[in-house]
C-alpha positions as CSV (number, residue, x, y, z in Angstrom):
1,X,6.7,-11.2,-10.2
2,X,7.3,-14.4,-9.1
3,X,9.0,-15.9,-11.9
4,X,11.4,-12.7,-12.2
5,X,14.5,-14.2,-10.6
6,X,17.2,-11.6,-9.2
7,X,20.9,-12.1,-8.5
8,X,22.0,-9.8,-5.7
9,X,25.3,-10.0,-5.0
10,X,27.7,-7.7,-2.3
11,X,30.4,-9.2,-0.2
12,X,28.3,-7.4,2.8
13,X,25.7,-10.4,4.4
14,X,23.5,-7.3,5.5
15,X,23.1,-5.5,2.3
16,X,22.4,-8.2,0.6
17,X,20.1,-9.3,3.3
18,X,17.8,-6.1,3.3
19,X,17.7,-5.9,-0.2
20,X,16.2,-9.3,-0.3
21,X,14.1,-8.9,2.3
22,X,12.6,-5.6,0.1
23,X,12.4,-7.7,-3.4
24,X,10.8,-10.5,-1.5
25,X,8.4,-8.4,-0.4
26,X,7.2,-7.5,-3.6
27,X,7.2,-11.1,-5.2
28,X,10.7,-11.8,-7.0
29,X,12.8,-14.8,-6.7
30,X,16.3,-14.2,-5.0
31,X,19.5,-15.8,-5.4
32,X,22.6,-14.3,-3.7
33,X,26.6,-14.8,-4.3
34,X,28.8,-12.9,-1.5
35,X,31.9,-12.5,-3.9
36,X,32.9,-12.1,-7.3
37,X,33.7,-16.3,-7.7
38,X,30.7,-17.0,-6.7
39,X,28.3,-14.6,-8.6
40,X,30.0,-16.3,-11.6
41,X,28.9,-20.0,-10.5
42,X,25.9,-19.2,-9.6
43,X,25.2,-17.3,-12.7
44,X,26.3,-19.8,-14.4
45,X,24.1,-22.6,-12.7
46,X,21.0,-20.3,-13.2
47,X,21.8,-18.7,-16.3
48,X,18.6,-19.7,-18.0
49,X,16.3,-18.0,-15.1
50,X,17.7,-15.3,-13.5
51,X,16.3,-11.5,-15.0
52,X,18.7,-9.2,-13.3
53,X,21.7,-8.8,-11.4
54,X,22.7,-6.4,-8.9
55,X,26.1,-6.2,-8.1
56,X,28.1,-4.4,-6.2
57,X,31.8,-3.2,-7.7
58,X,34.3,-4.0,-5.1
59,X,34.4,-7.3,-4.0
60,X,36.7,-9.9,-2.7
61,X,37.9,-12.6,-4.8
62,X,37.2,-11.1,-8.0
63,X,35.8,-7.4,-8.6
64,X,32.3,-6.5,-9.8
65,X,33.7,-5.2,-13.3
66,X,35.6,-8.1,-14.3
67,X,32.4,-10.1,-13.2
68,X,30.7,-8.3,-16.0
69,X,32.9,-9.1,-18.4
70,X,32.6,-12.7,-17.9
71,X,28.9,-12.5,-18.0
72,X,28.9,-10.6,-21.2
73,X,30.6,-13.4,-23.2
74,X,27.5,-15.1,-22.8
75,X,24.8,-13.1,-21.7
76,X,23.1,-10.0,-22.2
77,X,21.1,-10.2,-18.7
78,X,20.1,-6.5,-17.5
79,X,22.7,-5.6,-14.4
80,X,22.4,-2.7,-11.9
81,X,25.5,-1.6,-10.4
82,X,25.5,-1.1,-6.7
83,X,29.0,1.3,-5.3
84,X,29.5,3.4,-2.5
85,X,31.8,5.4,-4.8
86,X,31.3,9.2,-5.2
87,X,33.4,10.4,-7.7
88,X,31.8,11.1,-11.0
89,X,34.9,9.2,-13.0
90,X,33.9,6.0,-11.2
C-alpha cells in the first residue's frame, strides 16, 4: 500500500491526526490540507500521485463541495466524504 497516496483533509488537527495515524498503520502515504484552499494546492501539487481524498464538508476558507468541483474539472480521483451531518437531505 505504500504507493497508495491519500489526501485527508478536515479543518480539525485531531481528526486528521487519528485518521493518519490509522492509514499509516496499514501502509498508505498521507498528505493533509486543514482547509478548503489548501486541499486545492496541495491537490494540485500532487495531482499525479495521490489515490484518494477524504474530505470533510464544512471547512473554513472554502467548503468541502465547492472543493469538489474544482477537483472534478480535472480529475476523476475517488473522494470519501467525511460530515458530522445527520439529516438524510445533507
Amino acid at each position: 500500500m505504500g504507493d497508495t497516496t491519500v489526501l485527508i483533509v478536515d479543518d480539525e488537527s485531531r481528526m486528521r491526526k487519528l485518521i493518519k495515524d490509522f492509514l499509516m498503520q496499514k501502509g498508505y502515504s498521507i498528505l493533509e490540507a486543514a482547509d478548503g484552499e489548501e486541499a486545492l494546492n496541495v491537490f494540485e501539487e500532487n495531482k499525479n500521485k495521490i489515490n484518494l481524498i477524504l474530505l470533510y464538508v464544512m471547512m473554513p476558507k472554502i467548503d468541502g463541495l465547492s472543493v469538489i468541483r474544482q477537483i472534478r474539472l480535472t480529475s476523476k480521483v475517488p473522494i470519501i466524504m467525511l460530515t458530522a451531518r445527520g439529516e438524510e437531505q445533507d
